[in-house]
mmCIF file of the N, C-alpha and C atoms, coordinates in Angstrom:
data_MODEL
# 
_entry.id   MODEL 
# 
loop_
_atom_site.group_PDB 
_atom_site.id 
_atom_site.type_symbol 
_atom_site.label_atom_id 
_atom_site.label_alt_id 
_atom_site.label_comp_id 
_atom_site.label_asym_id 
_atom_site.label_entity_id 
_atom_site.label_seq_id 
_atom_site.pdbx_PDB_ins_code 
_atom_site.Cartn_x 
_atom_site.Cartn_y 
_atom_site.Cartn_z 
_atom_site.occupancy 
_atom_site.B_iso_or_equiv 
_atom_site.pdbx_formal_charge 
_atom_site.auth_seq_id 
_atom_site.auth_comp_id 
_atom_site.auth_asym_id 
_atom_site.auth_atom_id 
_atom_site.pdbx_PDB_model_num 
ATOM 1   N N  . UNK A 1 1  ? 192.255 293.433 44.499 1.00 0.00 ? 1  UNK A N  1 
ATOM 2   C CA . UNK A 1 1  ? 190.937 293.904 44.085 1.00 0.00 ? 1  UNK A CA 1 
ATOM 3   C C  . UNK A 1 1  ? 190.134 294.258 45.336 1.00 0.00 ? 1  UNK A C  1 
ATOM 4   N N  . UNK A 1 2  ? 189.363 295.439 45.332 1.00 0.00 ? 2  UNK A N  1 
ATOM 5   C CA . UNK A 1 2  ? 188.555 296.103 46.792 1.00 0.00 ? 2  UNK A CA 1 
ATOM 6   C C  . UNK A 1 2  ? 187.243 295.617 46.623 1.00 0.00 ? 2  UNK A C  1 
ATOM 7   N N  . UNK A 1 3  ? 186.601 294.811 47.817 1.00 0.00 ? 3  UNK A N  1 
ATOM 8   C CA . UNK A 1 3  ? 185.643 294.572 47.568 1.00 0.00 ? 3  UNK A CA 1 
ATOM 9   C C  . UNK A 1 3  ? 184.428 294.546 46.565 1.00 0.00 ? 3  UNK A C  1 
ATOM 10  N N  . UNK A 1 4  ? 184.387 296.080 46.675 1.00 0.00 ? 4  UNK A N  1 
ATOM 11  C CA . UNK A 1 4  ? 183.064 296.553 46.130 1.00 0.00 ? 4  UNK A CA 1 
ATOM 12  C C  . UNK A 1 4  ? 183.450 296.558 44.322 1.00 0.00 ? 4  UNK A C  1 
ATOM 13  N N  . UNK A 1 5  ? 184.672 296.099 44.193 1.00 0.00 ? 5  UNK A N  1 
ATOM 14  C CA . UNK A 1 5  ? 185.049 296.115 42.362 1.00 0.00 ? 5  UNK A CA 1 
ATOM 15  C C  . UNK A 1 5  ? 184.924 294.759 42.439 1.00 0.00 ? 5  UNK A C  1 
ATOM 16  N N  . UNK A 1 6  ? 184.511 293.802 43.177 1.00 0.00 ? 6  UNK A N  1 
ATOM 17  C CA . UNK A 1 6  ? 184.395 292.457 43.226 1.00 0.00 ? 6  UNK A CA 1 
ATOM 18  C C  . UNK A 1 6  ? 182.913 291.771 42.494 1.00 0.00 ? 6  UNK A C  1 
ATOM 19  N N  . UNK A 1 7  ? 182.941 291.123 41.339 1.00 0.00 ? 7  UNK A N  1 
ATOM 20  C CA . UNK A 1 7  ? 181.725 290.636 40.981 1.00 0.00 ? 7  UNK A CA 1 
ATOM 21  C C  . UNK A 1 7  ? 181.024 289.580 41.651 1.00 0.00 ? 7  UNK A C  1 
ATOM 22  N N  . UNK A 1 8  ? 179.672 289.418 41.772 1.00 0.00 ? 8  UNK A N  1 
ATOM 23  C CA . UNK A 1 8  ? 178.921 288.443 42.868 1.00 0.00 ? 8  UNK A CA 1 
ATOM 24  C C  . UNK A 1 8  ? 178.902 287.164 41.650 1.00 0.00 ? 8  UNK A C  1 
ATOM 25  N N  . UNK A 1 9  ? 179.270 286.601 42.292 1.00 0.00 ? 9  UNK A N  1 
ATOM 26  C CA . UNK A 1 9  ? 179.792 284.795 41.740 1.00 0.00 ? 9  UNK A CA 1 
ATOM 27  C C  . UNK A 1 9  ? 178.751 284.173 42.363 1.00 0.00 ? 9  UNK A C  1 
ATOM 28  N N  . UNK A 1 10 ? 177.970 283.131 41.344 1.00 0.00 ? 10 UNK A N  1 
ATOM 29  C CA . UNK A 1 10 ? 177.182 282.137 41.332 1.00 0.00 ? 10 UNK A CA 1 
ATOM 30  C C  . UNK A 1 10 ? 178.030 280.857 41.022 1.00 0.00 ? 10 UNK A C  1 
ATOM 31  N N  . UNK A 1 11 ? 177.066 279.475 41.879 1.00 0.00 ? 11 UNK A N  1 
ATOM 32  C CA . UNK A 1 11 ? 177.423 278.236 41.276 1.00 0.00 ? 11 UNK A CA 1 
ATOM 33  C C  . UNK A 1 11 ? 176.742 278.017 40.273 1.00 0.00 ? 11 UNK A C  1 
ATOM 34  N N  . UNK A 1 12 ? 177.364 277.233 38.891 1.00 0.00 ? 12 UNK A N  1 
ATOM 35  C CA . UNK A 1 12 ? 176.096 276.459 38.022 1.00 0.00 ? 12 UNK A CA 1 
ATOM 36  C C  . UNK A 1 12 ? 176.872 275.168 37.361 1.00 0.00 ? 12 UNK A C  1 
ATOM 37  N N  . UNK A 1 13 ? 175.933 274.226 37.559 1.00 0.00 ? 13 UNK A N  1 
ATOM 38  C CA . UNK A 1 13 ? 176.148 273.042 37.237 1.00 0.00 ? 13 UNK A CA 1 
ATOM 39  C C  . UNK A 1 13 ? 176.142 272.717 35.490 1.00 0.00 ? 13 UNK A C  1 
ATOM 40  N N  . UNK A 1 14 ? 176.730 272.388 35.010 1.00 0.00 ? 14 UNK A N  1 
ATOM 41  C CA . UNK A 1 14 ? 176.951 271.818 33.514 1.00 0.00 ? 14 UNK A CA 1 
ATOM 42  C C  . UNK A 1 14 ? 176.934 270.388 33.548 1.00 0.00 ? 14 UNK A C  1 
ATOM 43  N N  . UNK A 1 15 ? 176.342 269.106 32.633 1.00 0.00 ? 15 UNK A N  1 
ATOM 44  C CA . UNK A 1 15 ? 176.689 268.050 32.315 1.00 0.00 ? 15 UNK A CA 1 
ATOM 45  C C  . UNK A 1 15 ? 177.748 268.327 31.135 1.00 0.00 ? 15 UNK A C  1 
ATOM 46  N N  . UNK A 1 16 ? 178.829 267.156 31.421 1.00 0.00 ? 16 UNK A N  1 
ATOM 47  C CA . UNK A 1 16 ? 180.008 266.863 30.677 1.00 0.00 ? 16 UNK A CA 1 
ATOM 48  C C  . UNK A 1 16 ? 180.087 265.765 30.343 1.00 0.00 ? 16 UNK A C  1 
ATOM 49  N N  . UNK A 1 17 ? 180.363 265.388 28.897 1.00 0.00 ? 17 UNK A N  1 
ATOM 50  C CA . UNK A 1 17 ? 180.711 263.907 28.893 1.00 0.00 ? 17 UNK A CA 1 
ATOM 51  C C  . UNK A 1 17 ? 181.881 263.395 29.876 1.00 0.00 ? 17 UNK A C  1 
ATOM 52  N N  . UNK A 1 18 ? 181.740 262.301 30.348 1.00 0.00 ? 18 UNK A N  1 
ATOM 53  C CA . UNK A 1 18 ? 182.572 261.488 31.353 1.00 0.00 ? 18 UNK A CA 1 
ATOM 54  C C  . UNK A 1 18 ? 184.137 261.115 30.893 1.00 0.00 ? 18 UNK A C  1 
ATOM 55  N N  . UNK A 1 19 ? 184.292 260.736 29.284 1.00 0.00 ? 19 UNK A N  1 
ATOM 56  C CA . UNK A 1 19 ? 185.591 261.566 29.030 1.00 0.00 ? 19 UNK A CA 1 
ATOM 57  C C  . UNK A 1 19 ? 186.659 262.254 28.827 1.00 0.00 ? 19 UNK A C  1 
ATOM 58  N N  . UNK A 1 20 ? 185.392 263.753 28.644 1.00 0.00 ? 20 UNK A N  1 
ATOM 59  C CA . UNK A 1 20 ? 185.781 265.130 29.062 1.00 0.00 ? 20 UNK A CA 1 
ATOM 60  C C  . UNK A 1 20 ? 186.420 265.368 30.411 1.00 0.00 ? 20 UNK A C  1 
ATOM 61  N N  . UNK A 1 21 ? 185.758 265.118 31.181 1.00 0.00 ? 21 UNK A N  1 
ATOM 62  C CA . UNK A 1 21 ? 185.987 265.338 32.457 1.00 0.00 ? 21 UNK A CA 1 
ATOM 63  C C  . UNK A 1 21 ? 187.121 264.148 32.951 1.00 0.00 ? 21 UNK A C  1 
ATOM 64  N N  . UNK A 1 22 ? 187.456 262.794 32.547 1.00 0.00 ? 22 UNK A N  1 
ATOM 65  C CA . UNK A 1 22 ? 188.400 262.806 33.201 1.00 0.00 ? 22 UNK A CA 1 
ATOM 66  C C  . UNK A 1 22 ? 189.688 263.727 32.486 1.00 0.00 ? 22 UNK A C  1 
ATOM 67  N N  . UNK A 1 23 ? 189.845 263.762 30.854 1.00 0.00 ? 23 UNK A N  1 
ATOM 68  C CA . UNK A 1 23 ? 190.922 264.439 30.754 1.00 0.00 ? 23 UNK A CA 1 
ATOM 69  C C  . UNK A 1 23 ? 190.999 265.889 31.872 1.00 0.00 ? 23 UNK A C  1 
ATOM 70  N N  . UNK A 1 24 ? 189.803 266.731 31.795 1.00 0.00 ? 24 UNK A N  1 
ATOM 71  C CA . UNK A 1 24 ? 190.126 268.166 32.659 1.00 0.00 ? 24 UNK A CA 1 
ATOM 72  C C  . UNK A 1 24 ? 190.837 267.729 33.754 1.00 0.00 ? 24 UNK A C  1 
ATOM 73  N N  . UNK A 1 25 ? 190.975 266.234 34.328 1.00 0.00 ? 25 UNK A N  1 
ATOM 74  C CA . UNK A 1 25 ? 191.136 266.125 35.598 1.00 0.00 ? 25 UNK A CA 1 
ATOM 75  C C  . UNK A 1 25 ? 192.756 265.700 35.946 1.00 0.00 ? 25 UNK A C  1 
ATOM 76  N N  . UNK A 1 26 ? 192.906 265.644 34.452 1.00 0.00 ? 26 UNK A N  1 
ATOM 77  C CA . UNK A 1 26 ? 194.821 265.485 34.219 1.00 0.00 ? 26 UNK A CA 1 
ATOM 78  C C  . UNK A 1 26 ? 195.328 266.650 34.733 1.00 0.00 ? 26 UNK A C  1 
ATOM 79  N N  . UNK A 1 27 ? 194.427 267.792 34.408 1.00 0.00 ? 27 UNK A N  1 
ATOM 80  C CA . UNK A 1 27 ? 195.128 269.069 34.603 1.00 0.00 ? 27 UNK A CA 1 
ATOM 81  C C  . UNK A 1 27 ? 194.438 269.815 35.457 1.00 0.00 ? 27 UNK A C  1 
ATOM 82  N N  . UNK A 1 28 ? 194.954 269.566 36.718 1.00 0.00 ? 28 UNK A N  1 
ATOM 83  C CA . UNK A 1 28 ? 194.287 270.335 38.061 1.00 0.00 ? 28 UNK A CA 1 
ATOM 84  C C  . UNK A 1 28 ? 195.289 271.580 38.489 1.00 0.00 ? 28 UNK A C  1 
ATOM 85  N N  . UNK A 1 29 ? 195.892 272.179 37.580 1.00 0.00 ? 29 UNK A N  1 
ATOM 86  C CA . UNK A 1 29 ? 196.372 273.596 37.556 1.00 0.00 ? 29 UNK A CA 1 
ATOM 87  C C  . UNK A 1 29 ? 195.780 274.542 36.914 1.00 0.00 ? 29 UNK A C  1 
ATOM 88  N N  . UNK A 1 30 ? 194.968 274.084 36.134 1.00 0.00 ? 30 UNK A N  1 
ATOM 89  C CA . UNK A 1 30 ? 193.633 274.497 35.277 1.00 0.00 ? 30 UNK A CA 1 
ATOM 90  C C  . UNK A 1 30 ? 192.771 275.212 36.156 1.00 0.00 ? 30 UNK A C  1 
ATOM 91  N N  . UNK A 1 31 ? 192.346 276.259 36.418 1.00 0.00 ? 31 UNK A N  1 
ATOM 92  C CA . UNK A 1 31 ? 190.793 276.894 36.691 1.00 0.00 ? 31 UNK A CA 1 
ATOM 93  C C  . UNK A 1 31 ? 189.816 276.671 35.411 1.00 0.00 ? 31 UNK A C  1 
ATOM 94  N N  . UNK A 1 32 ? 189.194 275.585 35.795 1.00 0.00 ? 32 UNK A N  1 
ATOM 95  C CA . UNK A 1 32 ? 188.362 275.175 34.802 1.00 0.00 ? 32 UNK A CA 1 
ATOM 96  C C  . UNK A 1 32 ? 187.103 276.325 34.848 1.00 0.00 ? 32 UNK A C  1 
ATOM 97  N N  . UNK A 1 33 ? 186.560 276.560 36.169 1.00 0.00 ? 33 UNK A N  1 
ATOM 98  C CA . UNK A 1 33 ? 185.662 277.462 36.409 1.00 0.00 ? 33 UNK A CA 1 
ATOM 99  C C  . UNK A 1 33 ? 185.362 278.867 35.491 1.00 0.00 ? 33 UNK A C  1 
ATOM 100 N N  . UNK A 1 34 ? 186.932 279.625 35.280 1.00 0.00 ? 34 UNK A N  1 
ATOM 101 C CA . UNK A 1 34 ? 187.811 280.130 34.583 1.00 0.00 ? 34 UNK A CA 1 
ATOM 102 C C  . UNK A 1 34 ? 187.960 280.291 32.947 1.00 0.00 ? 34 UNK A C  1 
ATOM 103 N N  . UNK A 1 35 ? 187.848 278.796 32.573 1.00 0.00 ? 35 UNK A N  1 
ATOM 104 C CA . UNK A 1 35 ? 188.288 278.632 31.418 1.00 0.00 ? 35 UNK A CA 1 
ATOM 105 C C  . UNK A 1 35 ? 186.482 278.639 31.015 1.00 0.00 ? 35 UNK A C  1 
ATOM 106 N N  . UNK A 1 36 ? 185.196 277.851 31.287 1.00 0.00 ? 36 UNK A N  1 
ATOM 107 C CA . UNK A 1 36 ? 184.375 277.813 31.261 1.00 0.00 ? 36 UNK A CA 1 
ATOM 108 C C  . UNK A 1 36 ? 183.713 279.560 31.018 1.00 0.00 ? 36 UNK A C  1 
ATOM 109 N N  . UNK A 1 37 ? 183.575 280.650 32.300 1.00 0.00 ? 37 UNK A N  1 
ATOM 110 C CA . UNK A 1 37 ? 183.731 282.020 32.339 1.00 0.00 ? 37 UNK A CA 1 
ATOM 111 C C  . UNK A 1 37 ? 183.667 282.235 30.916 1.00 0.00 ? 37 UNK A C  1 
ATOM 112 N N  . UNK A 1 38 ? 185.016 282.229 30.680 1.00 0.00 ? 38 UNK A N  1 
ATOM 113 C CA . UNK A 1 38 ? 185.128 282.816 29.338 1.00 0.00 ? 38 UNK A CA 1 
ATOM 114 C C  . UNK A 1 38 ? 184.815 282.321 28.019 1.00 0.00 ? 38 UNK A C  1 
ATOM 115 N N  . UNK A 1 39 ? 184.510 280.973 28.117 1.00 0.00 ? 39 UNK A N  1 
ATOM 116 C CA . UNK A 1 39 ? 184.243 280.423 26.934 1.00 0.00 ? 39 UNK A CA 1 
ATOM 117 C C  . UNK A 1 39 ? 182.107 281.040 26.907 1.00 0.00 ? 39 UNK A C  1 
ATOM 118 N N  . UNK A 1 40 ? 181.768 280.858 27.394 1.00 0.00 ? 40 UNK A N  1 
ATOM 119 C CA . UNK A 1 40 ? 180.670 281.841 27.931 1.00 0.00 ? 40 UNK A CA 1 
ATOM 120 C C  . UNK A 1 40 ? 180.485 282.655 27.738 1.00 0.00 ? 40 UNK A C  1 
ATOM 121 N N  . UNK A 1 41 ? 181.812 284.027 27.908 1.00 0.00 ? 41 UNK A N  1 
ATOM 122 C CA . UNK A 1 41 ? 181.428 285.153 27.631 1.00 0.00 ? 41 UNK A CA 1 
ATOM 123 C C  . UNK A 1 41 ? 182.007 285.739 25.665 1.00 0.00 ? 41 UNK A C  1 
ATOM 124 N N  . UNK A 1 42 ? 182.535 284.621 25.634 1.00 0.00 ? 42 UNK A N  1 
ATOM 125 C CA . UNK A 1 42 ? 182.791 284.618 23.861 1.00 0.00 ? 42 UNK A CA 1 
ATOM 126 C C  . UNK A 1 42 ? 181.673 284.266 22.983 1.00 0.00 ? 42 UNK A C  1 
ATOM 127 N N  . UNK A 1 43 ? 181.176 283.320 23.502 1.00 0.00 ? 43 UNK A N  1 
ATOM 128 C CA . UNK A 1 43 ? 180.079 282.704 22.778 1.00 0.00 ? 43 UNK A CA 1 
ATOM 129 C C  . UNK A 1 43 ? 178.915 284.280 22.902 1.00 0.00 ? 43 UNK A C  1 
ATOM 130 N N  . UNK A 1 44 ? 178.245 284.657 24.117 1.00 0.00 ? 44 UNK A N  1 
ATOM 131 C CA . UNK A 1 44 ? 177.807 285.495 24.096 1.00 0.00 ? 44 UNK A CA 1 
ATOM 132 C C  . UNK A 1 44 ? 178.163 286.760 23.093 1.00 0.00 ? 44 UNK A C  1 
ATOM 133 N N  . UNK A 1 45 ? 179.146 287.389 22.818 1.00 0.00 ? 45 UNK A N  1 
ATOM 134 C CA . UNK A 1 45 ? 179.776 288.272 22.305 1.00 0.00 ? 45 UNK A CA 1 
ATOM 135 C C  . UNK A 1 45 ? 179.939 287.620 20.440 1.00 0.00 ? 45 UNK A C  1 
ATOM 136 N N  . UNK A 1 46 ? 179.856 286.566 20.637 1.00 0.00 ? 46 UNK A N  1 
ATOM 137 C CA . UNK A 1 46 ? 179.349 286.213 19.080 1.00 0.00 ? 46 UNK A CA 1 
ATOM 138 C C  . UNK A 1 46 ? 178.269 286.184 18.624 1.00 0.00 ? 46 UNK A C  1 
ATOM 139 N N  . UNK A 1 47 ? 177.381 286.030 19.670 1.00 0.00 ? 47 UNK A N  1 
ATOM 140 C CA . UNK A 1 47 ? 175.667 285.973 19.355 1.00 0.00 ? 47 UNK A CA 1 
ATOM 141 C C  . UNK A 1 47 ? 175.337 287.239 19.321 1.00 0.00 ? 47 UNK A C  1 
ATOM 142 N N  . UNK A 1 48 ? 176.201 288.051 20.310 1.00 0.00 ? 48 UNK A N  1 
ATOM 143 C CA . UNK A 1 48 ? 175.407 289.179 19.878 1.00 0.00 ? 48 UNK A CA 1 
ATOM 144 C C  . UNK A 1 48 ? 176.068 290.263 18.413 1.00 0.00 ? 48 UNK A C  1 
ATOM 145 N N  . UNK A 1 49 ? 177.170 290.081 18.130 1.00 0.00 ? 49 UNK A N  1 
ATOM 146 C CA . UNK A 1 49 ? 178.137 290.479 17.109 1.00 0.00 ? 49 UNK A CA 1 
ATOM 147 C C  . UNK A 1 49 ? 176.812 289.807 15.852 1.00 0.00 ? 49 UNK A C  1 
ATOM 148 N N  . UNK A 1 50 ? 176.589 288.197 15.994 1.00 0.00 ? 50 UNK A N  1 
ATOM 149 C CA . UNK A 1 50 ? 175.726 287.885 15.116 1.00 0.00 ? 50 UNK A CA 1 
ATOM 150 C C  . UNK A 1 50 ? 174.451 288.634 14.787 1.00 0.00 ? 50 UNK A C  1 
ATOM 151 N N  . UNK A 1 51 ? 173.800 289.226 15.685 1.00 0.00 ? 51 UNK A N  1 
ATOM 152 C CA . UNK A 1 51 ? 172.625 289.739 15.746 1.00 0.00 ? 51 UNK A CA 1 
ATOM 153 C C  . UNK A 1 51 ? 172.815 290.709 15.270 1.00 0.00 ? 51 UNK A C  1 
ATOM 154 N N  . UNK A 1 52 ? 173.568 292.139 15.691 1.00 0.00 ? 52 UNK A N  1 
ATOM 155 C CA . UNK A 1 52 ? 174.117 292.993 15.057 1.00 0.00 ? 52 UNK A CA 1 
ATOM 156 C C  . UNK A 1 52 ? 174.228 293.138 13.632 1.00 0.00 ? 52 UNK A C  1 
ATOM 157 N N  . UNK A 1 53 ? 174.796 292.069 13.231 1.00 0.00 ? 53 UNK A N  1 
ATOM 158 C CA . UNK A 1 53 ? 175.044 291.539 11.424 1.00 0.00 ? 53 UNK A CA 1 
ATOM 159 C C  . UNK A 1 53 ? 173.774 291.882 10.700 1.00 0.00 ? 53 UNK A C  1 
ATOM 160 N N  . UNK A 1 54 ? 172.863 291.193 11.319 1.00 0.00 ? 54 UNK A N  1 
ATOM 161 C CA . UNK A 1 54 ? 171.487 290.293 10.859 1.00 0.00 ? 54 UNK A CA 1 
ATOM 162 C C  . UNK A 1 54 ? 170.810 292.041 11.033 1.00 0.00 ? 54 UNK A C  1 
ATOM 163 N N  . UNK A 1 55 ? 170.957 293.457 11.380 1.00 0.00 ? 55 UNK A N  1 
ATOM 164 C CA . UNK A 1 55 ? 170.186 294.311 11.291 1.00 0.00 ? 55 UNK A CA 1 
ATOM 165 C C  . UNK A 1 55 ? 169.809 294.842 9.990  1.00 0.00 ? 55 UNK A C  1 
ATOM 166 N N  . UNK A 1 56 ? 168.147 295.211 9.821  1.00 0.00 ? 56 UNK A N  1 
ATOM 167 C CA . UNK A 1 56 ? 168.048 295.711 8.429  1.00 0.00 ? 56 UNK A CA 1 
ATOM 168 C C  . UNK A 1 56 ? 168.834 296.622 8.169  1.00 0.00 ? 56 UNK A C  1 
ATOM 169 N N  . UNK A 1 57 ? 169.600 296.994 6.834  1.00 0.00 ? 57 UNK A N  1 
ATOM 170 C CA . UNK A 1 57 ? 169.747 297.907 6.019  1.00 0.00 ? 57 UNK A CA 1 
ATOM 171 C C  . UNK A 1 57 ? 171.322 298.109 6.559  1.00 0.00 ? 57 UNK A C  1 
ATOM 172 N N  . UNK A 1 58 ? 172.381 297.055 7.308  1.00 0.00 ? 58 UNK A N  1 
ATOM 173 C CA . UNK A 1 58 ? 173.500 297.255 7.817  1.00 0.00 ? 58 UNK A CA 1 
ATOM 174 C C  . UNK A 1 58 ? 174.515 297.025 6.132  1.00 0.00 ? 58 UNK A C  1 
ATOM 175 N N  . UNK A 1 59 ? 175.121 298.286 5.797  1.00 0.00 ? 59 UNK A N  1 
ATOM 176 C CA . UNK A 1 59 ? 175.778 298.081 5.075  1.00 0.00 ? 59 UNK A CA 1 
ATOM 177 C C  . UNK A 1 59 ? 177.304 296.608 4.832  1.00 0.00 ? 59 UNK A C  1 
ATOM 178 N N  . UNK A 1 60 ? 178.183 296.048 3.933  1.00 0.00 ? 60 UNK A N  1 
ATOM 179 C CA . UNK A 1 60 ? 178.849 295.194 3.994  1.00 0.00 ? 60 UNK A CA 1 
ATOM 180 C C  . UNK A 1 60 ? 180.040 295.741 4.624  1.00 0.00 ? 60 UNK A C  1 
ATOM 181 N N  . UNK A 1 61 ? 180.325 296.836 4.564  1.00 0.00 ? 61 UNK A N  1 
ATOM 182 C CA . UNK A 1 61 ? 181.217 297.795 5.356  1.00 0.00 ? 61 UNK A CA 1 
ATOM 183 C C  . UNK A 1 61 ? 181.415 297.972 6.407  1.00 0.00 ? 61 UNK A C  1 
ATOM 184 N N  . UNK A 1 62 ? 179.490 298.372 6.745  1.00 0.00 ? 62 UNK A N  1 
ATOM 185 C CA . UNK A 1 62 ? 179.568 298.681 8.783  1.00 0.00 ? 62 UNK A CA 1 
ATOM 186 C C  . UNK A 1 62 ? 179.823 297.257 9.240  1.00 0.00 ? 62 UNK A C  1 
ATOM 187 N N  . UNK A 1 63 ? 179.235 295.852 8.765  1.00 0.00 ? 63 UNK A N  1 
ATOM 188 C CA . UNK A 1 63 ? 179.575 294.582 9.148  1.00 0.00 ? 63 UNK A CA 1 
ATOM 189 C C  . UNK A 1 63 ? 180.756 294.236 9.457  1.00 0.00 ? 63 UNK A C  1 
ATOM 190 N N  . UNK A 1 64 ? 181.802 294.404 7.817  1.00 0.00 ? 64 UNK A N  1 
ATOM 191 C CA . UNK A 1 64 ? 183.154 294.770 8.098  1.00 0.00 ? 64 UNK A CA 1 
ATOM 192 C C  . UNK A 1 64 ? 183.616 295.280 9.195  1.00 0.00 ? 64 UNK A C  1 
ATOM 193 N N  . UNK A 1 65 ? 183.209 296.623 9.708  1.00 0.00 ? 65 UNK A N  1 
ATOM 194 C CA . UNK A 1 65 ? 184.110 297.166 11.017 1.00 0.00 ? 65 UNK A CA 1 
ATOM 195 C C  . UNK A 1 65 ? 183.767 296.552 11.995 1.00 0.00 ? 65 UNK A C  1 
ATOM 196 N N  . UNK A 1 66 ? 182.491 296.224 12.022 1.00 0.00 ? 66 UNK A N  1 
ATOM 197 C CA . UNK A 1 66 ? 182.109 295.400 13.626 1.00 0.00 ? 66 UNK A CA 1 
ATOM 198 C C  . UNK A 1 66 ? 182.615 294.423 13.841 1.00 0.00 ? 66 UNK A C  1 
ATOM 199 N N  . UNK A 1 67 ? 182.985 293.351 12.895 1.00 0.00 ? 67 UNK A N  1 
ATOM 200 C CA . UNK A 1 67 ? 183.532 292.218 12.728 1.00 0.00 ? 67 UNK A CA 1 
ATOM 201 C C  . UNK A 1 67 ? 185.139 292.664 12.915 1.00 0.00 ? 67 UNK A C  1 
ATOM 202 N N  . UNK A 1 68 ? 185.448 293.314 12.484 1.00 0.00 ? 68 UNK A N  1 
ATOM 203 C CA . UNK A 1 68 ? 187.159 293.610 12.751 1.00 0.00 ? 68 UNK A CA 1 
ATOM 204 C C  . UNK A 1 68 ? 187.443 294.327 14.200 1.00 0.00 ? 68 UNK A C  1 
ATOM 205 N N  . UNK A 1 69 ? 186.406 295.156 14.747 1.00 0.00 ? 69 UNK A N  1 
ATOM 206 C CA . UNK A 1 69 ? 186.153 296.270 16.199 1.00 0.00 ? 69 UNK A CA 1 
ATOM 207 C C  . UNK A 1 69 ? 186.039 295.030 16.913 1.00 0.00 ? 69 UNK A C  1 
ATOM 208 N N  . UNK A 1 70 ? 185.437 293.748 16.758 1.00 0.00 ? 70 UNK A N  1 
ATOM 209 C CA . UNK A 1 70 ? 185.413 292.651 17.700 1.00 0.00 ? 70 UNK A CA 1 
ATOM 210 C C  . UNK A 1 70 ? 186.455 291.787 17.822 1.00 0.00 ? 70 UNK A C  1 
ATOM 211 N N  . UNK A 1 71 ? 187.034 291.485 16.663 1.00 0.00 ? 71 UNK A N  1 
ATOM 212 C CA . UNK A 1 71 ? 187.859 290.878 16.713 1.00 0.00 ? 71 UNK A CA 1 
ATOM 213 C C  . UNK A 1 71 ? 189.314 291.888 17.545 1.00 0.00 ? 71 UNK A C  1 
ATOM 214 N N  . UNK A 1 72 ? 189.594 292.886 17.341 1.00 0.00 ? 72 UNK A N  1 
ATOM 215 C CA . UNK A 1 72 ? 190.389 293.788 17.842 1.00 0.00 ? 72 UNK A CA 1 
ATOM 216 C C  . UNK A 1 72 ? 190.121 293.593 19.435 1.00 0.00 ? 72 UNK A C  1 
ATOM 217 N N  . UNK A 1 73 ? 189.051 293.946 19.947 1.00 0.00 ? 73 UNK A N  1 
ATOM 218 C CA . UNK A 1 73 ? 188.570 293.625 21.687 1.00 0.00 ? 73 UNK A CA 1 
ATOM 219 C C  . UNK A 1 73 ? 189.293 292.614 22.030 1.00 0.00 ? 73 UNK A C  1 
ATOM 220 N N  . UNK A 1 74 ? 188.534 291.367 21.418 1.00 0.00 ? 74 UNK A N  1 
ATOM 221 C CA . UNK A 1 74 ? 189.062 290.097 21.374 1.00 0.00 ? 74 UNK A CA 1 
ATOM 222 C C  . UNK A 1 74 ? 190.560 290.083 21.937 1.00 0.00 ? 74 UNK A C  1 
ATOM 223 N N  . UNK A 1 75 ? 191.051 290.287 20.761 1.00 0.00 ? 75 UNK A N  1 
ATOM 224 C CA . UNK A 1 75 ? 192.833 289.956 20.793 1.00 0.00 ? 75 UNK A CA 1 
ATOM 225 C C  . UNK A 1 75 ? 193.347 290.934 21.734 1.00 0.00 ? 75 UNK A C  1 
ATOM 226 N N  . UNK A 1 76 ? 192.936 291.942 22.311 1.00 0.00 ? 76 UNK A N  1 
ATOM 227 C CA . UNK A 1 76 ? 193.482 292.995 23.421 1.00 0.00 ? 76 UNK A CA 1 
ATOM 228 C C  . UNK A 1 76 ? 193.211 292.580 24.762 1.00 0.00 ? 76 UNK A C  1 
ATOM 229 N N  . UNK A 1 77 ? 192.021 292.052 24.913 1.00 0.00 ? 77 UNK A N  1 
ATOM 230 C CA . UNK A 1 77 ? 191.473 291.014 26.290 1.00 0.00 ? 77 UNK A CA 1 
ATOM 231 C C  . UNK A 1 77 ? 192.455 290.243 26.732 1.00 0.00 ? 77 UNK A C  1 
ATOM 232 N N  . UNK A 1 78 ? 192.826 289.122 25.466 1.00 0.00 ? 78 UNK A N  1 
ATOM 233 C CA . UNK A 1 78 ? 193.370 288.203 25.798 1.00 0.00 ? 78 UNK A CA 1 
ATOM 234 C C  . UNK A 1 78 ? 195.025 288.289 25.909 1.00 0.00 ? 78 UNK A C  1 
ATOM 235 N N  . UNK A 1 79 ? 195.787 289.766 25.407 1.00 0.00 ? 79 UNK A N  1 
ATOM 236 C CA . UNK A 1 79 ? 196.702 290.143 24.977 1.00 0.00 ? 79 UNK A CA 1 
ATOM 237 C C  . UNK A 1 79 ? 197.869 289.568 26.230 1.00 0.00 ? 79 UNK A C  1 
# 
């Protein structure tokens, strides 16, 4: 990857239950950082898929495709 296609990365701190965290710590082949990322950018992409839904006068149809057009992204991302 060339620099300039490189995204600017922040730290951010999360509390975890103390549980949680020792299991993550079984598995230090894990990019938790990684796994976090994306759980992040799903949740986002559901809120906004949700919002979308919630527009006046959106037929059960256009919902239908958005809901299936997302789910399609989805499964090709992760393909």
């Amino acid at each position: 990857m060339l620099a300039e296609e490189r995204k600017k990365m922040v730290h951010f701190n999360i509390t975890l239950p103390e549980e949680l965290l020792i299991e993550m710590r079984k598995h230090p082949e894990v990019n938790w950082s990684r796994v976090a990322t994306k759980a992040f950018e799903k949740h986002l992409q559901a809120e906004k898929l949700l919002r979308e839904l919630e527009e006046p006068g959106i037929t059960d149809e256009e919902a239908a495709r958005r809901v299936i057009e997302t789910r399609r992204r989805l499964l090709a991302a992760n393909g």
